[in-house]
C-alpha positions as CSV (number, residue, x, y, z in Angstrom):
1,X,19.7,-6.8,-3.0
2,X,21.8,-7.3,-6.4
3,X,20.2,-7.8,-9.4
4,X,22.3,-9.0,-12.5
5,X,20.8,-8.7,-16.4
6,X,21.9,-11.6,-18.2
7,X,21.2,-12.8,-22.1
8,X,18.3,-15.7,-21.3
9,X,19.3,-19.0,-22.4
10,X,16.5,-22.6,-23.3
11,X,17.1,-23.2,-19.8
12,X,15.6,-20.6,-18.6
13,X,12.2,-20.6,-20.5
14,X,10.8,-22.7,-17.3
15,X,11.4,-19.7,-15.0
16,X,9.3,-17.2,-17.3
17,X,5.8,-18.1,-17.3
18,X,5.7,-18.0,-13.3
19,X,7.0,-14.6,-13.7
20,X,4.9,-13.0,-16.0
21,X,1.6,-15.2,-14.4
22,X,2.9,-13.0,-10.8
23,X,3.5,-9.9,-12.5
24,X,-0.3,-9.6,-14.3
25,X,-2.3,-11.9,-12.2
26,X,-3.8,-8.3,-11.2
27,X,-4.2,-7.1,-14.9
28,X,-7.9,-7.2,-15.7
29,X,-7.0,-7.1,-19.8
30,X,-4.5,-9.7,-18.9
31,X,-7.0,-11.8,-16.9
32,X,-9.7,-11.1,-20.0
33,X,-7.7,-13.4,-22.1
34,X,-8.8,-16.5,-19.9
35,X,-11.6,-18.0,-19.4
36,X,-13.4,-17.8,-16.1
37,X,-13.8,-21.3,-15.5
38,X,-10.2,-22.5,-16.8
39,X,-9.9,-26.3,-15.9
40,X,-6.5,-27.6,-14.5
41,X,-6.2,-29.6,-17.8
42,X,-6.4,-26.2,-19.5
43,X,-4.0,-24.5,-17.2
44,X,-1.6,-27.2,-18.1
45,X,-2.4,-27.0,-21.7
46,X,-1.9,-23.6,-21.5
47,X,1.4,-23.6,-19.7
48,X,2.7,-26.6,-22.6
49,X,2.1,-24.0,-25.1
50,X,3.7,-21.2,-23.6
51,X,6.9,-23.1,-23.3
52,X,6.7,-23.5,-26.8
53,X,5.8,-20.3,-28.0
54,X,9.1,-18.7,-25.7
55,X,11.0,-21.5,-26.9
56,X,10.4,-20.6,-30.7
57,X,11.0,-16.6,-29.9
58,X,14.1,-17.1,-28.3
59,X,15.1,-19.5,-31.1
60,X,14.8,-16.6,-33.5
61,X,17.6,-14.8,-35.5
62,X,16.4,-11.1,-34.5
63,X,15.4,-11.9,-30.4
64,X,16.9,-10.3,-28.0
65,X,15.8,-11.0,-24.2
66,X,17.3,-11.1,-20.9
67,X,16.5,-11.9,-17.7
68,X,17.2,-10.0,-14.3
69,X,18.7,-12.3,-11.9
70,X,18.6,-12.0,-7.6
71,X,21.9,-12.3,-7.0
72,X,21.2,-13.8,-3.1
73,X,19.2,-16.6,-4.5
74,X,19.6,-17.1,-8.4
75,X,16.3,-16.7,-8.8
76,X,14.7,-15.0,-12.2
77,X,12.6,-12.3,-11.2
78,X,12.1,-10.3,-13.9
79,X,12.7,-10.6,-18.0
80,X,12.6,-8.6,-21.2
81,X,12.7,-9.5,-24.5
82,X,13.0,-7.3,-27.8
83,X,12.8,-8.2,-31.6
84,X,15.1,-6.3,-33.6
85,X,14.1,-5.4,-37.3
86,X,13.6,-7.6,-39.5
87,X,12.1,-8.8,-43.3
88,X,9.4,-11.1,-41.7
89,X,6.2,-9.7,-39.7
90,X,4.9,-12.2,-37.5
91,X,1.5,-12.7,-38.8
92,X,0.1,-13.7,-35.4
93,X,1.1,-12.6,-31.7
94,X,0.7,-16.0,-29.8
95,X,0.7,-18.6,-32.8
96,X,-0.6,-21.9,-31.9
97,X,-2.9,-20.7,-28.6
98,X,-5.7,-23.2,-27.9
99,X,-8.9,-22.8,-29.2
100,X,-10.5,-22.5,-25.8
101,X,-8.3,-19.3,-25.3
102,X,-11.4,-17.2,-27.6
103,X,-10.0,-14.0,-25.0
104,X,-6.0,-14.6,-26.5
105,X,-6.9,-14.7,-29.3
106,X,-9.1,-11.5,-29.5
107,X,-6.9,-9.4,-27.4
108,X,-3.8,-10.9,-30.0
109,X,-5.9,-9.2,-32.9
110,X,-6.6,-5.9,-30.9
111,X,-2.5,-5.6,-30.9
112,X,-2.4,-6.2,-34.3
113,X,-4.3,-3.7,-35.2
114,X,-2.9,-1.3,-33.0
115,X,0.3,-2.1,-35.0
116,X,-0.9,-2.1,-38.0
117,X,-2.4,1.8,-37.6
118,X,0.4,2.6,-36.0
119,X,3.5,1.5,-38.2
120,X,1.8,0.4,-41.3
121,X,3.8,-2.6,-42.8
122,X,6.9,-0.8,-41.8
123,X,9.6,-3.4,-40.7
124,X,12.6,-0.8,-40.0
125,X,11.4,-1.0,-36.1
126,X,12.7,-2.6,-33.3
127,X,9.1,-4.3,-31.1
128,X,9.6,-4.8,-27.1
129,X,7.4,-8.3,-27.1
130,X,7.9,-8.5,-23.4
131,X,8.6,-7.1,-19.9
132,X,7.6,-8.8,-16.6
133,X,9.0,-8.0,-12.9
134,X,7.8,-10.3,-10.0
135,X,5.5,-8.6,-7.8
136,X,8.2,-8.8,-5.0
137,X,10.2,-7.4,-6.6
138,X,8.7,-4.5,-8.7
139,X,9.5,-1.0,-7.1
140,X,13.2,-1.7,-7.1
141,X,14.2,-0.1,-10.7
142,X,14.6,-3.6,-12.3
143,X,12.1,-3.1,-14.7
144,X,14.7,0.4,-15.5
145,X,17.3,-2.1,-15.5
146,X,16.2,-4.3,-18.1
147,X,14.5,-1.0,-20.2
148,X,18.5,0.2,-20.2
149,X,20.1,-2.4,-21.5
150,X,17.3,-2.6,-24.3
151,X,17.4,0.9,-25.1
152,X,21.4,0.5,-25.8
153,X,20.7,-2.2,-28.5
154,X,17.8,-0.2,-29.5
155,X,20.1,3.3,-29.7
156,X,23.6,1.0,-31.4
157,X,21.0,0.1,-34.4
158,X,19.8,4.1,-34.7
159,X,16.4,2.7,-34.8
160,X,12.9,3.3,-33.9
161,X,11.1,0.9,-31.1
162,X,7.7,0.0,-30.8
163,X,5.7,-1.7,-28.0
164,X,2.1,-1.7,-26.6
165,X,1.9,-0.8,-22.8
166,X,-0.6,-1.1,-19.9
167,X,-1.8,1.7,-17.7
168,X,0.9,0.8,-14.9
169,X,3.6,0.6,-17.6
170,X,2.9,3.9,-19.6
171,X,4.7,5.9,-17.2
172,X,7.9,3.8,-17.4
173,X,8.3,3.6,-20.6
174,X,7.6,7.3,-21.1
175,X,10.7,8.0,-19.0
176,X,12.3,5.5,-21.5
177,X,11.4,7.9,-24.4
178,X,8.3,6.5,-25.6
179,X,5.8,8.6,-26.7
180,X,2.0,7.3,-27.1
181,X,1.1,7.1,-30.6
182,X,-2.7,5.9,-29.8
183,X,-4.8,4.8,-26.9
184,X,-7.7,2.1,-27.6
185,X,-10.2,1.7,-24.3
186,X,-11.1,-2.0,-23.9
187,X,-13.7,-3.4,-20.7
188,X,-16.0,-1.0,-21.2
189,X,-13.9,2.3,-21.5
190,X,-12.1,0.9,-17.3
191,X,-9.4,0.1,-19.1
192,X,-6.5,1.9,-21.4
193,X,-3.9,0.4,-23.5
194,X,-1.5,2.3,-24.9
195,X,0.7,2.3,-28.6
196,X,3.7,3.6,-27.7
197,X,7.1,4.2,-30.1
198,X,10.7,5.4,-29.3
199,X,12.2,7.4,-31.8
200,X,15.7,6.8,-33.3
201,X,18.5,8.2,-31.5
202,X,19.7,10.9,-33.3
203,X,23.3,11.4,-34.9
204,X,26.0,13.5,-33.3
205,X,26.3,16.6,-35.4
């Protein structure tokens, strides 16, 4: 099997959401963010919205995301995407969510106040917003794959990266230099999510 990382264009943005449904369908936080009783009219709500929402990230100055490509059929089965420093702090995770999605939105506050105790209003740090890797295709390095070519942007700007991980995710990411800055149980203490930051590569002495 090849896998090839590639910059992710507009085109691509339909590809995504399939991906990253796969890759957390199993994620109990993930699943908390939706109601139980979602209606198809929801799910295609929801889906408009998402197309949107990746639409307007990639459209930004400072993204940086990329997809990991299956060479055999050209399918996307995994993506990435950082946010390099900027001026500007997003002042909401998922802008424009539905108002049914009461779970989004209180899990988008949770990050934002992981961030917020973590970096202050500090804006000097790259932020990994995403990583997903199909199901049938996770155990094959690709999420490494993508987490390299990240962590060379990441090292070219001598800067600091921040993300916030899941319990399966921690251990990647530590091999990726990330060390946890706080933990914050959610679902009644089953659950663990991490705040994790890289530090700047150093300078050659």
């Amino acid at each position: 099997m090849g896998i090839k990382i590639l910059p992710i264009t507009s085109g691509d943005i339909p590809q995504l959401t399939p991906v990253t449904e796969a890759a957390f369908r199993d994620d109990p936080f993930h699943s908390s963010g939706f109601p139980d009783d979602m209606t198809p009219a929801q799910y295609s709500e929801y889906q408009a919205w998402r197309t949107v929402l990746l639409t307007r990230r990639l459209a930004q100055s400072n993204a940086r995301y990329f997809k990991a490509v299956d060479e055999e059929s050209q399918r996307i089965v995994g993506f990435a995407g950082w946010h390099a420093p900027t001026e500007e702090l997003a002042s909401e995770r998922w802008p424009g969510a539905p108002d049914w999605l009461v779970g989004m939105k209180e899990n988008a506050e949770l990050f934002r106040s992981m961030r917020e105790k973590v970096l202050g209003s500090r804006k000097d740090v790259w932020f990994l917003q995403a990583m997903a890797v199909h199901p049938e295709f996770q155990g094959k390095g690709i999420a490494a794959q993508l987490m390299t070519v990240g962590n060379q942007l990441i090292d070219q700007d001598r800067s600091e990266c921040y993300l916030e991980a899941t319990p399966k995710a921690t251990p990647l990411y530590a091999k990726n230099r990330f060390v946890v800055k706080m933990t914050v149980p959610v679902l009644d203490g089953a659950y663990t999510l991490s705040a994790m930051l890289r530090p700047a590569k150093e300078l050659p002495e």
